[in-house]
N, C-alpha and C positions, 0 to 999 in steps of 0.2 A: 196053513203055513204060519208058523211062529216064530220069527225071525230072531234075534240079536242084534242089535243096535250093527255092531258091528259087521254081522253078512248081510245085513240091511245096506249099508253102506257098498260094500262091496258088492252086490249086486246087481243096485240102483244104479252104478256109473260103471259097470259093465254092460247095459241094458238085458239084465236078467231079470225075471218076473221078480216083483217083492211085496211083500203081505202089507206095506204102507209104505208110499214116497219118506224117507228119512229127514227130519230138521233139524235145522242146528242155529242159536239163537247166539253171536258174542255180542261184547260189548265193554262199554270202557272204563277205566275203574271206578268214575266219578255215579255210571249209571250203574253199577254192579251194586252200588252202598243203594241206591235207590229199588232196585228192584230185589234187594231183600229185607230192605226194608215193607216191601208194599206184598210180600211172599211171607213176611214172617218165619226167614230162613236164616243160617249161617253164611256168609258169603262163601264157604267152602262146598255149601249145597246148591248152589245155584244152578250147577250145570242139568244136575238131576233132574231138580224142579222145571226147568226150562227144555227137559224132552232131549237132551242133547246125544248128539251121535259119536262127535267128533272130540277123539280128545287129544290135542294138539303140545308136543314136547320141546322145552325151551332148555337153553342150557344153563349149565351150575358156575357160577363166576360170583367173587364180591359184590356187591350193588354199593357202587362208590356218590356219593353227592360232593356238591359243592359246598365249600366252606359256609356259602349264606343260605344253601339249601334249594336253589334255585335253578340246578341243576343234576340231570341224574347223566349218569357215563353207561353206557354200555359195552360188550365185553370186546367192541376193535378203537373202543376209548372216544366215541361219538357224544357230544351233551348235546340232551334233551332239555326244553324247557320243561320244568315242573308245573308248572302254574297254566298251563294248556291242557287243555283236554287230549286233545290229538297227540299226534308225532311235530315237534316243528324243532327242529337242530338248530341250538344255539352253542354250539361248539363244532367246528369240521376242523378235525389237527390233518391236517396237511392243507391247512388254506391257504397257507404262506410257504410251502415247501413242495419241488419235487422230486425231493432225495429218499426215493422209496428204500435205499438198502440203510438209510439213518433213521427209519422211524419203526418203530417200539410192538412189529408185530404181533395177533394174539398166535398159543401155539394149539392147532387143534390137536395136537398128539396127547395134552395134557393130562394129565391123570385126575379123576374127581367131577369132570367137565358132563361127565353123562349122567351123573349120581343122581340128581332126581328123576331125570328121565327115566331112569332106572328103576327108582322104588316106585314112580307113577305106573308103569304098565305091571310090575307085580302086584301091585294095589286092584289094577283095572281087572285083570284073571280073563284077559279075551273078550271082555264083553264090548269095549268102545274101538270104532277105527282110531287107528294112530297112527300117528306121521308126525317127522319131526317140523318144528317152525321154520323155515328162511324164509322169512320176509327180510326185506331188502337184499334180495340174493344177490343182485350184481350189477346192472345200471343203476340202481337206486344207493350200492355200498358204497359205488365209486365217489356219486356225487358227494352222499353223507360227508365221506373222508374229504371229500377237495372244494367242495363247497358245489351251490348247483349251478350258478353260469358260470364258474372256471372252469368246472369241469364237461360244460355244454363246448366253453370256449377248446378248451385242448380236444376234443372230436375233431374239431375244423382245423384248432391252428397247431396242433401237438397230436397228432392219432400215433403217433410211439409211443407217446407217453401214456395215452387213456388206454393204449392195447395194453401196456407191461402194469398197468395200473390195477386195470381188468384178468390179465394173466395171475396175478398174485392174488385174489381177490378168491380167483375161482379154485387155487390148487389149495388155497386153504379149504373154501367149501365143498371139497371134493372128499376132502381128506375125513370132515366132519360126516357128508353122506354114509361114506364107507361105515364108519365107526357108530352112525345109528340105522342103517341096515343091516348088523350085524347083532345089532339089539334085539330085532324081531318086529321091526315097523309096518306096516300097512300097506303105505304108500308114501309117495311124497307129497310136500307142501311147499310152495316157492309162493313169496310174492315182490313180483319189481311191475312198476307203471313205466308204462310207456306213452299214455294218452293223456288228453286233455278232453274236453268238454266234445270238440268238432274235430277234433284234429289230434296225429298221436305229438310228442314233445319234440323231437326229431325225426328228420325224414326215413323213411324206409327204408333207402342203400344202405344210409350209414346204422340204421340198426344190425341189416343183415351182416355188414361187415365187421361191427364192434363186437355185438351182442351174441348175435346166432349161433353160430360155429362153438361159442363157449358156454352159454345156454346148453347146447347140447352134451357137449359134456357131462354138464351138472345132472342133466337130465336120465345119461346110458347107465347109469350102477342102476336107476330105480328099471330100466325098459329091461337089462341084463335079470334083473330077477323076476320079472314080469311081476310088479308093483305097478300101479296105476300114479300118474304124474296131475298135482291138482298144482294150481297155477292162478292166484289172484295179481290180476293186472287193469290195474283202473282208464276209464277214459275209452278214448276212438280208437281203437287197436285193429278192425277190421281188415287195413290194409297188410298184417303181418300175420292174421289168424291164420292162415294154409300154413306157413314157414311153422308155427309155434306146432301144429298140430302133424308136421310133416317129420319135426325133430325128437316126437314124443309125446306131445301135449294131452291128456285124456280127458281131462276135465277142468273146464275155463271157471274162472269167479272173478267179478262179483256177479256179472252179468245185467247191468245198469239199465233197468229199461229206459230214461232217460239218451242211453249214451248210444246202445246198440241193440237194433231189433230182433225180437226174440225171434219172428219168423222165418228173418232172413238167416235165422243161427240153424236151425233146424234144417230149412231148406240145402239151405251148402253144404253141412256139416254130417247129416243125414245121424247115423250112429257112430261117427268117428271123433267124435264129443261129444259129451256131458256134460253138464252143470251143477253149479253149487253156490247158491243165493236166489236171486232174480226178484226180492220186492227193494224195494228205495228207501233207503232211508235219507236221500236226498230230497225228495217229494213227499209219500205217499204217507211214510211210518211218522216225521214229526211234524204233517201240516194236513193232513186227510181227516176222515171220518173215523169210526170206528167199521163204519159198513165199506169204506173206500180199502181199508185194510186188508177188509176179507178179501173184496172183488180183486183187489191185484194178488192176493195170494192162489183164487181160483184161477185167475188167465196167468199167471206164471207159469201154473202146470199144466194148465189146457196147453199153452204154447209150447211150453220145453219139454214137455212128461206128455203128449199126449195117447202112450201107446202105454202110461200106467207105469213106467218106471222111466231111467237117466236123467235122474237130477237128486239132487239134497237142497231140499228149499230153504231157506234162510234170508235175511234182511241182507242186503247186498254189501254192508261194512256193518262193522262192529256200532251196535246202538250206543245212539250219546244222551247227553242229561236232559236233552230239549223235546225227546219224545213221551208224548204222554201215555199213562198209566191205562187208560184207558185202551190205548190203541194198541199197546203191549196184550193187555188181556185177548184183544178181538184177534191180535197176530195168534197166540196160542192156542185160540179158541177153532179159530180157520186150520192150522197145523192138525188138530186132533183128528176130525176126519178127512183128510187126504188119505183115501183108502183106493186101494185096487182092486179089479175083479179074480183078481189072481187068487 
C-alpha cells in the first residue's frame, strides 16, 4: 500500500487500514523563519519538508494594519496584536456597541473571497487533504467581536442578544461552507475553545443552549456530503464531547494530553472519533528531552492509534519560537516510522 498524503488522511480518521499513521506539523510565523532557517528551505517549502498532510484554506481579503503597525485586522474587522506570537485581540469593534444591524458586516457572497483557495488546491493536483480554515468559528467569533467577558456577561445577562449575535455569525459562516464545499474540500476544519486547564469556560447548559443547535448547523453541509468534520477545541471539554460528537464531530484536536486522557478518549469514544494532534506543545515539545519527544509520540499512538490507524499525529497547537531545534528533529524523526502492519 502506497498511499497519498491525502487518502492517507482520509483513511486514518475513517479508521481504514493505512500504509503509515499521517503527520502534520504547524506552527507560527515567528517559528516558521526558525525552522527554515535550521532546514535550509524557503518558507514556502516547509510544509513539504515537514511531512505534512494537511493543507489548510484561508480566505482572500486586504490584510489591513494599523497606522503604527501594531495591529493586524482581519476579514470581520477584529485587531490583532502584531507584536505577540499568538492570537491576543487588541481591537473587538462591537465592545461598545449592540447595534448589530449598524455594524459594517463582511459579505461571504463576495466575489475574489476564494481566489487563493482556489489556485492552492489546483496547485495541490489531489495530493494533500483540504479543508477550509474556521478557526474561531462561533463562540470564539462572538467574543472576538464583543470582547471576552462582555460577551461571557450577555450569556447570563442578554442571551437575545449573544443568540442574535450568534445567529449572524453562523449564517455568515454557513454561507462561506457552502461556497468551499462546492470547491471540492475534503473535509471540514472548525476551531472554537470551550475549555480551560480543569474546567470548560462556561457551563454546559448554556453551551448546549447557545452553542449546539448552531454548531450543528455549521456542521450538516459537511455530514450532507459525507465529509469528515475536524474540530480544534482547547481545554476540559469532556463534559460536551457526546453532544459534539452526537451533532457530527469526527475528529477532535488538539487532543492535550495535559488536559484530557487519551484512554478515556478511546474507551468512550471507541471508533466514533478520531484524532488529530496528541504530543504538547505545552509540556513535552518546548521543555522535554529529545528522547521525552519520541516517548510521547510512541504513547500518542499506542493510546489513540492503537489498532494501527484513527489519528493524524501532530504537536497539539501550532509550534512557537521557544521549542528547541533539537526536539523538532527528534519530533520528525519519531513521525518517520509510525508505520503500520497494514
Amino acid at each position: 500500500m502506497n498511499l497519498t498524503p491525502k487518502e492517507r488522511v482520509r483513511r486514518a480518521l475513517a479508521y481504514e487500514p493505512v500504509d503509515r499513521l499521517p503527520t502534520q506539523v504547524n506552527y507560527t510565523a515567528a517559528m516558521g523563519e526558525r525552522l527554515a532557517a535550521h532546514f535550509g528551505v524557503a518558507p514556502a517549502d516547509l510544509p513539504q519538508r515537514l511531512g505534512n498532510h494537511l493543507l489548510r484554506l484561508d480566505l482572500t481579503f486586504p490584510r489591513r494594519l494599523s497606522a503604527d503597525g501594531k495591529t493586524r485586522y482581519d476579514w470581520w474587522g477584529v485587531g490583532f496584536d502584531t507584536e505577540e506570537e499568538g492570537y491576543f485581540p487588541s481591537f473587538c469593534p462591537l465592545a461598545d456597541s449592540k447595534d448589530l444591524d449598524a455594524f459594517p458586516w463582511p459579505d461571504p457572497s463576495a466575489p475574489g473571497l476564494l481566489d487563493d483557495a482556489a489556485q492552492a488546491v489546483a496547485a495541490d493536483a489531489g495530493q494533500h487533504f483540504v479543508a477550509p480554515n474556521f478557526g474561531f468559528a462561533l463562540f470564539e467569533r462572538a467574543w472576538l467581536l464583543r470582547g471576552f467577558e462582555a460577551f461571557l456577561a450577555d450569556t447570563a445577562l442578554d442571551p437575545g442578544f449573544a443568540g442574535e449575535l450568534l445567529d449572524r455569525i453562523t449564517a455568515i459562516q454557513l454561507a462561506l461552507i457552502r461556497r468551499f464545499i462546492a470547491l471540492g474540500v475534503d473535509g471540514g476544519y472548525f476551531g472554537d475553545d470551550y475549555g480551560a486547564q480543569k474546567n470548560m469556560l462556561f457551563s454546559p447548559a448554556a453551551w448546549r443552549t447557545l452553542i449546539k443547535p448552531r454548531l450543528a448547523r455549521l456542521f450538516e453541509p459537511f455530514r450532507e456530503a459525507s465529509l469528515p468534520v475536524i474540530m480544534h477545541s482547547d481545554g476540559q471539554i469532556a463534559p460536551v464531547l457526546p453532544d459534539l460528537v452526537e451533532i457530527g464531530l469526527t475528529t477532535l484536536n488538539p487532543v492535550q494530553p495535559e488536559v484530557i486522557d487519551h484512554g478515556w478518549l478511546r474507551d468512550t469514544f471507541g471508533e466514533r472519533l478520531s484524532y488529530y494532534g496528541g504530543i504538547s506543545t505545552q509540556t513535552v515539545l518546548p521543555n522535554g528531552s529529545p528522547d521525552d519527544v519520541r516517548a510521547a509520540v510512541v504513547a500518542a499512538a499506542r493510546a489513540l492509534a492503537p489498532d494501527g490507524t484513527g489519528i493524524m499525529l501532530a504537536p497539539s497547537h501550532r509550534m512557537m519560537a521557544d521549542i528547541p531545534m533539537a526536539n523538532v528533529d527528534a519530533l520528525l524523526a519519531a513521525f518517520a516510522p509510525v508505520e503500520t502492519d497494514s
